[in-house]
C-alpha positions as CSV (number, residue, x, y, z in Angstrom):
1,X,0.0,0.0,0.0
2,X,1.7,3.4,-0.9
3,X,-0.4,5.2,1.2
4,X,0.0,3.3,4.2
5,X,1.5,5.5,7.3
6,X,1.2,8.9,5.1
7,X,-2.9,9.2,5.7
8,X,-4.0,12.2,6.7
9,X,-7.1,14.0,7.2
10,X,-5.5,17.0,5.5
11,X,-4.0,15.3,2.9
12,X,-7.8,13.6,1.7
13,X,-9.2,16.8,2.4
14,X,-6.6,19.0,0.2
15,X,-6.9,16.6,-2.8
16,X,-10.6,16.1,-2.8
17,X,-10.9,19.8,-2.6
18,X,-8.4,20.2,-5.7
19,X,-10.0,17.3,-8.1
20,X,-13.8,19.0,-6.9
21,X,-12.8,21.7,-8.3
22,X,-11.3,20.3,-11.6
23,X,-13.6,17.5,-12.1
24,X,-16.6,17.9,-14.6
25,X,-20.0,15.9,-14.5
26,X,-22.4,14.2,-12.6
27,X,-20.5,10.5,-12.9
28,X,-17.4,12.0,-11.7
29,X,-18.7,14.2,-8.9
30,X,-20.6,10.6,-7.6
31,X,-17.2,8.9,-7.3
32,X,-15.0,11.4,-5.4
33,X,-18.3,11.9,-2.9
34,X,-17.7,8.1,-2.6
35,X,-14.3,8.0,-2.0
36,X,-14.3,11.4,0.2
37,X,-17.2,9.2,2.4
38,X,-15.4,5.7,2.3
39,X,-12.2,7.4,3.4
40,X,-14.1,9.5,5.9
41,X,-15.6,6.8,7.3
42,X,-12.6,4.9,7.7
43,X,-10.5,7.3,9.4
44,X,-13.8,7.9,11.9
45,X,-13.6,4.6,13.0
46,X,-12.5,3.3,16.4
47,X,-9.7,2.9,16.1
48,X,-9.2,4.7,12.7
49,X,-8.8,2.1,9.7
50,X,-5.8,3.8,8.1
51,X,-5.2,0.8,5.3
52,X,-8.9,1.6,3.9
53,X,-8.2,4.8,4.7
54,X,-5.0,4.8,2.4
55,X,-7.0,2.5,-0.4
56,X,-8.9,5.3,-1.1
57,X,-5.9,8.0,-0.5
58,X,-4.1,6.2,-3.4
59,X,-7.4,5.4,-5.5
60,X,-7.7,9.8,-5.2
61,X,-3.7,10.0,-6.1
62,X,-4.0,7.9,-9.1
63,X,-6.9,9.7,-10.2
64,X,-5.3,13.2,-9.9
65,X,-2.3,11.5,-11.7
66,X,-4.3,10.4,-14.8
67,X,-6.3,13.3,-15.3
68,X,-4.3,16.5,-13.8
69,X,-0.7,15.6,-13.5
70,X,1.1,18.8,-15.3
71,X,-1.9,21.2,-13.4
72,X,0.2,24.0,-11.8
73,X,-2.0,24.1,-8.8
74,X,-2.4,19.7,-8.2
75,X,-1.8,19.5,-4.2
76,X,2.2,17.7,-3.9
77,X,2.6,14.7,-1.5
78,X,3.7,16.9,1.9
79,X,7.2,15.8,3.3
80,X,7.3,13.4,6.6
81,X,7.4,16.0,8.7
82,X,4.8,18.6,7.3
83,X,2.6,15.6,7.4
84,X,2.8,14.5,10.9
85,X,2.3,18.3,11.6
86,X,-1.2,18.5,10.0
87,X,-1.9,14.8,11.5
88,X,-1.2,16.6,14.9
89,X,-3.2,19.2,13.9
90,X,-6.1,17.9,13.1
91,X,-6.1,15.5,16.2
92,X,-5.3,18.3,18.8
93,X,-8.6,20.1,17.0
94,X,-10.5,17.0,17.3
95,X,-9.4,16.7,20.9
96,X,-10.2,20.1,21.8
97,X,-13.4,20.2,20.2
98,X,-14.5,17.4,22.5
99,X,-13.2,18.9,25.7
100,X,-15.7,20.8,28.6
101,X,-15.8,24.2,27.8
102,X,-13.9,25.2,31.1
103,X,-11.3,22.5,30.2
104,X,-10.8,24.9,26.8
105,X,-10.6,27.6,28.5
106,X,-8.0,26.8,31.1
107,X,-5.9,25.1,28.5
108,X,-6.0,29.1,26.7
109,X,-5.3,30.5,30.3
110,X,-2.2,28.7,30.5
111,X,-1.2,28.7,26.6
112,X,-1.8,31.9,26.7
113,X,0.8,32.3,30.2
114,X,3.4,30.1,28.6
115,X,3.6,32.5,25.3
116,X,3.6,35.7,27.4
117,X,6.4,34.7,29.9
118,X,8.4,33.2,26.8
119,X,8.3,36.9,25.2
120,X,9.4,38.2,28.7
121,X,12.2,35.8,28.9
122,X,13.4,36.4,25.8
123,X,13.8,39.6,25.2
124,X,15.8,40.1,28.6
125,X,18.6,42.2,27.9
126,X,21.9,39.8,27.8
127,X,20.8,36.3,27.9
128,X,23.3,34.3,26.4
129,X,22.7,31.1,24.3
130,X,22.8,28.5,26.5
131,X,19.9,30.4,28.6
132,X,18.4,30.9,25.8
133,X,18.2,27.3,24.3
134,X,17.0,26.3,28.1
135,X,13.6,28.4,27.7
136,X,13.3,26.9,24.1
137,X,13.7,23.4,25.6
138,X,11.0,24.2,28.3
139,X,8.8,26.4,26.3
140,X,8.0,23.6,24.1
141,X,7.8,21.1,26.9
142,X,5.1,23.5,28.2
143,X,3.3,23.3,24.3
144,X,3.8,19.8,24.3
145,X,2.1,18.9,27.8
146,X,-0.6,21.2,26.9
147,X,-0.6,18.9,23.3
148,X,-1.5,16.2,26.1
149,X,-4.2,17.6,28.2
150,X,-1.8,17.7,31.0
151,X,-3.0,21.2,32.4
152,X,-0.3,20.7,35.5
153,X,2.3,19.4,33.6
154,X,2.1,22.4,31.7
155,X,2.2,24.6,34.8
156,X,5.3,23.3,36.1
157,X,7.1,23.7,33.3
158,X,5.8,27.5,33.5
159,X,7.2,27.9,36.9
160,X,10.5,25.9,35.5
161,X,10.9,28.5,32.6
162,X,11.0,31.7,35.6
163,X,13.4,29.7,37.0
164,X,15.5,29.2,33.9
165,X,15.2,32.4,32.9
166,X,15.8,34.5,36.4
167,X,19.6,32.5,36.0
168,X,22.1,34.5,35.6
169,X,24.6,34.4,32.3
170,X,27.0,31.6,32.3
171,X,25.7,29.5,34.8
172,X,22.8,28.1,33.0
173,X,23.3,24.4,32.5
174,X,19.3,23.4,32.9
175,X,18.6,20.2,30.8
């Protein structure tokens, strides 16, 4: 299966879009609804189905390939790494979508602290690299744990940035 491992919501929903907008007739509009809902329905699953999810991937590929393959605007394959982003992506909206409404809004509360003391830290007058590169490190930590749901998590790495950042020059070594 070429599309096996390389699935993504995005991907379906970028290459559907493109041949919808390309394709011409009432035969051909039929089939990509039926692929769009076969895929659709495959990644919904629990857990998703992401070999009949890639079936129609590639059925949607090969199509795009036979009928639009020198089309300056045909949707490229993403690299590895752009593709696990929009995977993430579209899980962390699916996530968040399904959480309480307080939940939400204390994950913003604290995404929101973590981005404003990562401004203050950084643009401290004379922080050298090392410092620096430490409230990187725990910055994201913070992003990540809120990635997770783990509001507290995310907390302490708030009150472990402060700390990184109220160091002083040359005698960071956090890590």
């Amino acid at each position: 299966m070429k599309g096996v491992g390389r699935t993504s919501p995005t991907r379906l929903d970028v290459l559907s879009g493109f041949i919808a907008m390309c394709v011409a007739g009432d035969e051909a509009r039929r089939r990509l609804a039926q692929l769009i809902a076969g895929a659709d329905a495959a990644l919904s699953s629990s857990p998703p189905d992401l070999v009949v999810a890639s079936e129609y991937l590639d059925e949607l590929v090969c199509w795009a390939d036979a009928e639009w393959t020198d089309h300056p605007y045909r949707p490229v394959e993403a690299r590895p790494d752009e593709a696990d982003r929009q995977t993430r992506d579209y899980a962390k909206d699916l996530r968040h979508a399904a959480l309480p409404v307080r939940v939400r809004d204390e994950m913003g509360r604290i995404e929101l602290s973590v981005e404003v003391q990562f401004l203050v830290l950084c643009r401290q007058p004379g922080l050298d690299c090392q410092i620096r590169q430490d409230i990187f490190y725990v910055a994201g930590r913070a992003a990540m744990a809120l990635d997770l749901g783990h509001l507290e998590a995310a907390e302490r790495e708030i009150q472990r940035m402060k700390q990184v950042g109220s160091v002083e020059p040359r005698q960071s070594r956090y890590g």
